[in-house]
KOLROFI-390581 format. One line per 3 residues: number of its first residue (from 1); for each residue x, y, z of C-alpha. Coordinates in steps of 0.02 Angstrom, whole numbers, plus 50000, padded with zeros to 5 digits. Example, Ala and Ser with C-alpha at 12.3 -4.5 7.8 and 13.67 -1.06 7.14 Angstrom:
1	50615:49775:50390 ~ 50684:49947:50357 .
***
This chain:
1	50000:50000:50000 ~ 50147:50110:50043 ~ 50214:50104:49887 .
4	50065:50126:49787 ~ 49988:50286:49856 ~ 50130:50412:49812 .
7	50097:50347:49633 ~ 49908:50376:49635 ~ 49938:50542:49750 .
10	50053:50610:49631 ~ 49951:50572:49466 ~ 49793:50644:49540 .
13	49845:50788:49615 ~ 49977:50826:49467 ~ 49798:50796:49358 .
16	49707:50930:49476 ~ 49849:51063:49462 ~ 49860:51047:49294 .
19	49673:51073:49245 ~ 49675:51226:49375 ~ 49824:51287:49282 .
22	49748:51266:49114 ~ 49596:51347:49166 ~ 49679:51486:49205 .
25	49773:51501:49054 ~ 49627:51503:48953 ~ 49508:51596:49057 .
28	49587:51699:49194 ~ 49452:51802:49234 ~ 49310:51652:49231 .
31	49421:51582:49357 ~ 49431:51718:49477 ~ 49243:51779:49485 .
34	49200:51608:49513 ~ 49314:51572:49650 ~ 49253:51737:49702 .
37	49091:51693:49742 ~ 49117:51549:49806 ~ 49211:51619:49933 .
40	49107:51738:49969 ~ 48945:51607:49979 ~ 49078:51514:50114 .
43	49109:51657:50231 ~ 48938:51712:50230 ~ 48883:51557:50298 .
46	49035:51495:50394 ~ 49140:51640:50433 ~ 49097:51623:50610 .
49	49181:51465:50619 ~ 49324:51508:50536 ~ 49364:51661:50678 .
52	49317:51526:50809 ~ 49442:51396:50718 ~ 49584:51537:50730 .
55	49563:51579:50897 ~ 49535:51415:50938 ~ 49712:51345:50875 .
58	49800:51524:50977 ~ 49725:51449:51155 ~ 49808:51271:51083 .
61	49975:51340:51054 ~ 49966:51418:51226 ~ 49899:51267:51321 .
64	50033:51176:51259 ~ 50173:51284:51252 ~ 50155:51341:51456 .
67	50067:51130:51489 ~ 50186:50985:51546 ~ 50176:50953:51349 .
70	50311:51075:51331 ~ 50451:50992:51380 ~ 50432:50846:51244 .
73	50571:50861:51128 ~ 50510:50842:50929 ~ 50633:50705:50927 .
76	50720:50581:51033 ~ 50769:50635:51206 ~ 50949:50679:51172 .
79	50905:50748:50979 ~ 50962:50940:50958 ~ 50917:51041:50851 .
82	50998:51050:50666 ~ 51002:51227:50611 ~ 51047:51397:50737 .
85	50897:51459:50804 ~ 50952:51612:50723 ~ 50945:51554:50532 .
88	50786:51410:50591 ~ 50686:51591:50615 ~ 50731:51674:50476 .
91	50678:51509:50367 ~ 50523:51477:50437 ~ 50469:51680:50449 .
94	50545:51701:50260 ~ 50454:51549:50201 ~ 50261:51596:50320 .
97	50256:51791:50246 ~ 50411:51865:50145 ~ 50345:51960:50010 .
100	50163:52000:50089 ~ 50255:52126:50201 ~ 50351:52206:50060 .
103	50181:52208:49961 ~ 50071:52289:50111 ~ 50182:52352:50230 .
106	50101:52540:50225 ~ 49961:52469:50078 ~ 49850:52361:50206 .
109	49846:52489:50368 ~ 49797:52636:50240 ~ 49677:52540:50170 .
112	49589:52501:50333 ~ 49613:52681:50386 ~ 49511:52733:50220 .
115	49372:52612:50278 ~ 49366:52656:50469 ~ 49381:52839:50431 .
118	49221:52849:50374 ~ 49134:52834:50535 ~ 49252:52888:50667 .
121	49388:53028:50684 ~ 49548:53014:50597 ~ 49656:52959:50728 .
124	49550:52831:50804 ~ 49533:52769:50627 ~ 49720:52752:50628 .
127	49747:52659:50768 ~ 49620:52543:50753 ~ 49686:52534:50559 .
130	49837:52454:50646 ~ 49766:52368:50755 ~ 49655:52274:50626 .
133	49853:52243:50512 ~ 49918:52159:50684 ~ 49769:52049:50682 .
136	49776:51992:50537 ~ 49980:51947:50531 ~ 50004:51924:50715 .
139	49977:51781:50843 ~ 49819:51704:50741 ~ 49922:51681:50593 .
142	50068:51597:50670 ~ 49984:51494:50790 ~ 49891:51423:50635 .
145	50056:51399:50554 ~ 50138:51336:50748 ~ 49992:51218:50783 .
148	50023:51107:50592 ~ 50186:51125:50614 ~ 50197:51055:50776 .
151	50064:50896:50744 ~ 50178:50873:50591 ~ 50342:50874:50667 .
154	50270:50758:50828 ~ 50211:50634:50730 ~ 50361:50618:50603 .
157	50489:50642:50746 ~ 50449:50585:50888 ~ 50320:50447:50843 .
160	50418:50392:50674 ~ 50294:50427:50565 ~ 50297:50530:50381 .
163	50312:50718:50359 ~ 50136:50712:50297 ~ 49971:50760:50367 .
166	49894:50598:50373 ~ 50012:50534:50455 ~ 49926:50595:50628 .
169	49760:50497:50583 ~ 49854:50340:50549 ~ 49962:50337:50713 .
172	49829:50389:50822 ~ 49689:50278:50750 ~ 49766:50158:50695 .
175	49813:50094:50497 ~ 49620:50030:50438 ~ 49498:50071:50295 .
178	49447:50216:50330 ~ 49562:50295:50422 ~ 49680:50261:50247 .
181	49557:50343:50149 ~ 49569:50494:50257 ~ 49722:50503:50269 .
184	49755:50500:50063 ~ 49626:50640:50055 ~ 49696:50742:50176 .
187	49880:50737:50071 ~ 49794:50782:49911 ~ 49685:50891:49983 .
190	49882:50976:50024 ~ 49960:50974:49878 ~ 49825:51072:49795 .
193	49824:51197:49938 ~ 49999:51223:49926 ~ 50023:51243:49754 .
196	49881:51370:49716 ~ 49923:51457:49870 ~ 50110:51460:49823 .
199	50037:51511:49639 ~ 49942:51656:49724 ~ 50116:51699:49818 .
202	50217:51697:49652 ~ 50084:51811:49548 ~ 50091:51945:49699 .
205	50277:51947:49700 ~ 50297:51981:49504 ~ 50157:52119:49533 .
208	50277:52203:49662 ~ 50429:52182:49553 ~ 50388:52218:49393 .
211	50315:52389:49487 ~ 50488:52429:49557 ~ 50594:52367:49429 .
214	50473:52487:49303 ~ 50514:52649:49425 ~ 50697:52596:49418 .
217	50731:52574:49248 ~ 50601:52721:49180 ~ 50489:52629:49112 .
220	50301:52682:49119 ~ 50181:52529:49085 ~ 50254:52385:49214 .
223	50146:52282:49143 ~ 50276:52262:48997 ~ 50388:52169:49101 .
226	50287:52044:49181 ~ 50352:51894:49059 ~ 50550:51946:49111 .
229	50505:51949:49281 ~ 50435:51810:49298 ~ 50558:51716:49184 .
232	50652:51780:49292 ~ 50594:51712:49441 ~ 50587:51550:49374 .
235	50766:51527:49367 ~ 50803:51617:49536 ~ 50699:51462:49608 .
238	50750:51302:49509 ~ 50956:51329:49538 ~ 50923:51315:49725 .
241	50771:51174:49710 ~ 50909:51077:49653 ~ 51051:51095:49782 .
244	51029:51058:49973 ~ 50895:51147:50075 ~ 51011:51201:50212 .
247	51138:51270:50082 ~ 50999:51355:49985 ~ 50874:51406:50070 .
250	50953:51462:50242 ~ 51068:51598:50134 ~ 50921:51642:50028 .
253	50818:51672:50177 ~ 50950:51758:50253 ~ 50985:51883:50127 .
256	50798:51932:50112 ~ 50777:51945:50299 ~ 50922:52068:50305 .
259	50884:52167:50189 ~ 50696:52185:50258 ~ 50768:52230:50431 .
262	50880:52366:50346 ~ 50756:52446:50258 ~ 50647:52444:50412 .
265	50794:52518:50508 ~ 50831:52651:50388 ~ 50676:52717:50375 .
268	50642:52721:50577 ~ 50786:52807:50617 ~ 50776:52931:50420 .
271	50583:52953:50479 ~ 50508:53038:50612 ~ 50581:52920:50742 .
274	50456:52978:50892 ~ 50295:52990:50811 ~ 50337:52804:50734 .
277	50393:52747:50918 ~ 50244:52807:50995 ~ 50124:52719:50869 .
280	50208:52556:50882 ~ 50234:52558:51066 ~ 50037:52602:51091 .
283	49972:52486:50948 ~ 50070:52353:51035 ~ 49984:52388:51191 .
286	49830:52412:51101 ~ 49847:52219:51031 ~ 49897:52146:51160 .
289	49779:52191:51269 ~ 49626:52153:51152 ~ 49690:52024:51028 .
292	49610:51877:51105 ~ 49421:51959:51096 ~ 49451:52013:50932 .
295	49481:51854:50866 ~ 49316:51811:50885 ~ 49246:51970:50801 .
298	49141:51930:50646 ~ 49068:52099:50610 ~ 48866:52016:50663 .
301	48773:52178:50669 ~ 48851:52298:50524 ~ 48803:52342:50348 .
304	48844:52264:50216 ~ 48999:52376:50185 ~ 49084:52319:50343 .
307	49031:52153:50321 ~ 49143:52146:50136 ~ 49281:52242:50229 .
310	49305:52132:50352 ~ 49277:51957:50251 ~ 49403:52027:50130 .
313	49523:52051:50246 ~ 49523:51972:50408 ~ 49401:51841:50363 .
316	49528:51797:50197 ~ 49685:51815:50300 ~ 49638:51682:50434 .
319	49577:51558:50261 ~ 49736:51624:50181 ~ 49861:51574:50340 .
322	49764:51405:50333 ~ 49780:51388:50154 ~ 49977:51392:50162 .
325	49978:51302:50337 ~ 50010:51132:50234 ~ 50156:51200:50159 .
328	50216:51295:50300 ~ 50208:51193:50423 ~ 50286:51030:50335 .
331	50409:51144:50313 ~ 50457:51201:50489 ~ 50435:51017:50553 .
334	50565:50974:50418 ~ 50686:51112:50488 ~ 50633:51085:50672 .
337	50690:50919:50727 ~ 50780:50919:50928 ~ 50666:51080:50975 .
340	50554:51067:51146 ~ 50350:51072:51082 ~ 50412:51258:51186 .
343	50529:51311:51112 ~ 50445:51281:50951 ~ 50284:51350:50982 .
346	50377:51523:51054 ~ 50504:51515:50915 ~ 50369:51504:50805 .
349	50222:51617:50844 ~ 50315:51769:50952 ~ 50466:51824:50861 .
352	50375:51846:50694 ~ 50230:51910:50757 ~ 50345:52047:50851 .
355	50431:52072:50686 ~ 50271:52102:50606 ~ 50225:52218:50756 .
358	50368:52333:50692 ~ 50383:52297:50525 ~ 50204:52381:50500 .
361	50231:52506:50644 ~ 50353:52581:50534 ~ 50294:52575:50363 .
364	50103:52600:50423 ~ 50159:52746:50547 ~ 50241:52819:50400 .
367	50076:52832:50283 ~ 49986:52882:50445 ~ 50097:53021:50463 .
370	50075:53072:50281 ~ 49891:53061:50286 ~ 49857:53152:50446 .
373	50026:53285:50450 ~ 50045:53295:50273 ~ 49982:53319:50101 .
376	49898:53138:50098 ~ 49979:53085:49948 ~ 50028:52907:49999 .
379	49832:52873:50022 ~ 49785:52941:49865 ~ 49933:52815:49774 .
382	49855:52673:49860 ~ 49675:52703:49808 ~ 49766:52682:49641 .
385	49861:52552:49638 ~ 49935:52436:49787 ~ 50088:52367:49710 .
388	50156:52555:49703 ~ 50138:52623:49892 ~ 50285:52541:49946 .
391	50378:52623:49810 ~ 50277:52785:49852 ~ 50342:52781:50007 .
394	50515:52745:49986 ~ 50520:52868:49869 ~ 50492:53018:50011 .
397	50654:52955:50076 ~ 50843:52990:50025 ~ 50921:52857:49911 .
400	50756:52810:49849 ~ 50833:52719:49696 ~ 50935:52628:49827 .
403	50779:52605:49920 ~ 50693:52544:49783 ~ 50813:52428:49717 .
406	50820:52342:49886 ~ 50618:52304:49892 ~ 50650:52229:49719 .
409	50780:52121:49785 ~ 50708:52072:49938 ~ 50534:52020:49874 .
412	50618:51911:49729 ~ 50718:51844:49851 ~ 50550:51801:49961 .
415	50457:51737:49823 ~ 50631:51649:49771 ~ 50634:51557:49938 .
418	50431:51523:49980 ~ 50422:51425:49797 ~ 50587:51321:49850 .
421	50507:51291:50012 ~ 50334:51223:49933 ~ 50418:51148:49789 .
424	50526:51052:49932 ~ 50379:51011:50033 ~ 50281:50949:49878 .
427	50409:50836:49843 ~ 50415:50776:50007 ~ 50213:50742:50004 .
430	50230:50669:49820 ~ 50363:50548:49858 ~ 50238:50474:50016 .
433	50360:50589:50159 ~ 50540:50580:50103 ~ 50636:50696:50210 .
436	50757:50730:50049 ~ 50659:50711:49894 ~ 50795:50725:49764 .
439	50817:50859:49655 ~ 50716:50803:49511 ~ 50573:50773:49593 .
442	50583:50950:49681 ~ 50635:51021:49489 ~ 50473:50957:49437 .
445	50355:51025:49565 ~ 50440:51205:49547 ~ 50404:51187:49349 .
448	50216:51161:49444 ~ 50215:51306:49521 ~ 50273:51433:49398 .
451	50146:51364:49275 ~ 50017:51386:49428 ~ 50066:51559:49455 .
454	50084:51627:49295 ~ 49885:51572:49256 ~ 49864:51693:49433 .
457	49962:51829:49341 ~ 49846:51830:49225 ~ 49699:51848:49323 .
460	49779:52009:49346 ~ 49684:52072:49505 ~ 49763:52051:49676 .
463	49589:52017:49775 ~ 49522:51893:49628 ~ 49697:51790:49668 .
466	49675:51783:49859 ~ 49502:51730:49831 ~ 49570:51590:49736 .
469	49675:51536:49866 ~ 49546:51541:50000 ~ 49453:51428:49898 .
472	49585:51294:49889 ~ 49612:51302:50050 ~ 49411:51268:50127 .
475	49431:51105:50169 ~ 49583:51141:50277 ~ 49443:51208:50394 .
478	49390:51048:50442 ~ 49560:50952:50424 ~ 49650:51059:50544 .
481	49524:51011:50688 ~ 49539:50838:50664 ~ 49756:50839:50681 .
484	49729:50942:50825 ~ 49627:50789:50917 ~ 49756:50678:50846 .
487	49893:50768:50945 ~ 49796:50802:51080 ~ 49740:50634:51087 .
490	49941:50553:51076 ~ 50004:50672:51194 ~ 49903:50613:51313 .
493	49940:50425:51288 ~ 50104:50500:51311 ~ 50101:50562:51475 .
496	50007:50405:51533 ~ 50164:50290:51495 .
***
């Protein structure tokens, strides 16, 4: 049986990627209104148990993180762990959000600030506009990404099985019919997750790039470079699919997570440093002190206007963190052998989510600035056009070409290193949980995923290609709860021994 179901995995879920890629070849558009309203016809009826899901998996994480769970090593006893803790972050934060920061660093709190402004004052609307951005890439998001990457890592490592999710059902029910049939379902059900969310990742990264490298190089329509930039992209991701993931991926990651952290320094200390210091110590205040009610918001009693706001943002983001969870969290469990289920959890959920605290401190405190001490400019460039605030806003800075040139870098770098990370992970699931696919195999799933994401460039609009992804990723709202009883459910035979 063992050796049969990679072969039948990998032909059927090859066969279901390639129809979604055709489709959107051939009608890019069709695709994405569809998906669309499906989407929407999902959160209208089970939004509420999507923000109960989230929440749900952030009092997990802390359960076990602070229980006598903790202590359990994702390993052996005397296993440590393979990579520094500092390059194991950068990894795992470079391959959970990368290029979303570049792409709405100051975009998604001006945004919300447009929304709220119309019914309350302008600096309420701001903070709250922050607020909502911590939200929606803070604890929740991790702790969805923490949680599967912890039930994965377990099982593989400490109870032997497969860096796959079914291998939780199989170990803690026991190898029969239908626990087999679950189990194969729930690794298709994956891949396809993973590869149109990576897809979705890909198109919004060529968006961003082709928009700086247009400013850079003077030319006006950046829509005329979108087949060189994604070209490419392509071969910034096969040369390291094909050498070792430490080698590759750990200086990729690296790189990006530098150069993110420099442009975030530069422009604290280049911007006004107090006001920016003052926002992001009170917004942190602000979240921690309310984040755990709020994730149970679901916007019951507004109009419809609120009700689209928040679905197509908070409501997408928590579907959107699930949809990449698969891929994500394989992919920390693969780098996270020797850890304590503590140390992991912590590792995992609070240092990015305090990056992400900054990072958007500083680039949303910036646009706040402009919008309520200035001209307003920056708001009036993202009604426009997303892709270009970042560039907007680098631009009001010294060495803006410098600037500039950076972004580019970094986000190729982040989409560089999120496709090597699915295309590894992918391989892994296709080959039925081989820690070290080999190359070819990984070369093959990367050719995958640039012909998935180059059917969501041409869907061309950036909501239209996250609704696509929440879409794959629906059934993950009733996988996730079911590996969470698994774990729950070995742990405890566990402690009883």
């Amino acid at each position: 049986m063992k050796n049969k179901s990679p072969n039948a995995l990998l032909i059927v879920s090859l066969s279901i990627s390639a129809i979604i890629a055709l489709w959107g070849l051939l009608d890019p558009q069709g695709m994405g209104e569809l998906a669309a309203a499906a989407v929407e016809t999902q959160f209208d009826s089970r939004g509420w148990f999507i923000m109960l899901e989230a929440s749900g998996l952030l009092f997990v994480a802390i359960f076990l993180a602070f229980s006598r769970f903790g202590k359990i090593r994702l390993g052996p006893d005397d296993a440590e762990p393979e990579f520094s803790t500092s390059a194991w972050i950068a990894m795992l934060f470079a391959a959970g959000m990368g290029v979303g920061l570049l792409f709405y660093g100051a975009a998604e709190p001006l945004t919300h600030f447009e929304q709220l402004r119309q019914s309350m004052e302008d600096p309420e609307a701001a903070g709250y506009a922050l607020f909502v951005t911590y939200l929606n890439w803070g604890f929740h998001a991790w702790a969805i990404y923490g949680v599967v990457g912890l039930i994965v890592a377990y099982f593989a490592f400490r109870r032997g099985r497969t860096l796959l999710l079914s291998a939780p059902l199989i170990d803690a029910y026991g190898d029969v019919r239908w626990t087999r049939f679950l189990a194969w379902l729930f690794d298709l059900l994956s891949i396809v997750a993973i590869a149109v969310g990576l897809a979705g990742s890909l198109a919004m990264g060529v968006f961003q790039v082709q928009t700086g490298l247009a400013g850079l190089i003077g030319v006006e329509n950046p829509g005329s470079l979108t087949i060189p930039v994604f070209a490419a992209m392509c071969v910034g991701f096969v040369i390291p699919l094909r050498r070792d993931l430490g080698e590759g991926m750990s200086k990729l990651s690296n790189a990006a997570m530098l150069i993110a952290i420099g442009l975030m320094v530069y422009l604290l200390v280049l911007g006004p440093t107090s006001y920016l210091m003052n926002g992001i110590v009170s917004g942190f205040g602000r979240y921690v002190f309310y984040v755990l009610p709020a994730g149970f918001s679901t916007a019951e009693f507004f109009d419809r206007d609120i009700v689209d706001w928040f679905q197509g943002w908070t409501l997408n983001y928590m579907i959107w963190w699930l949809a990449w969870s698969p891929f994500v969290g394989i992919f920390i469990a693969r780098i996270s052998r020797g850890r304590t289920i503590r140390e992991f959890l912590v590792g995992v959920i609070v240092a990015p989510t305090l990056f992400s605290i900054l990072w958007f401190g500083v680039f949303g405190g910036i646009g706040f600035f402009d919008a309520l001490r200035q001209e307003g400019a920056l708001t009036v460039v993202n009604d426009q056009n997303l892709d270009a605030t970042t560039f907007a806003l680098l631009e009001r800075f010294p060495l803006g070409g410098l600037t500039r040139a950076a972004t580019v870098l970094a986000a190729f770098l982040f989409v560089v290193t999120s496709v090597v990370s699915a295309g590894f992970t992918l391989a892994m699931i296709g080959t039925g949980g081989d820690e070290n696919p080999t190359p070819r195999v990984r070369t093959i799933w990367g050719a995958i995923l640039g012909a998935l994401g180059f059917a969501m460039v041409l869907v061309g609009d950036i909501s239209l290609v996250r609704s696509i992804i929440a879409l794959s990723a629906m059934a993950f709202v009733f996988i996730v709860p079911i590996l969470v009883l698994c774990l729950l459910r070995s742990l405890g035979r566990e402690a009883t021994k």
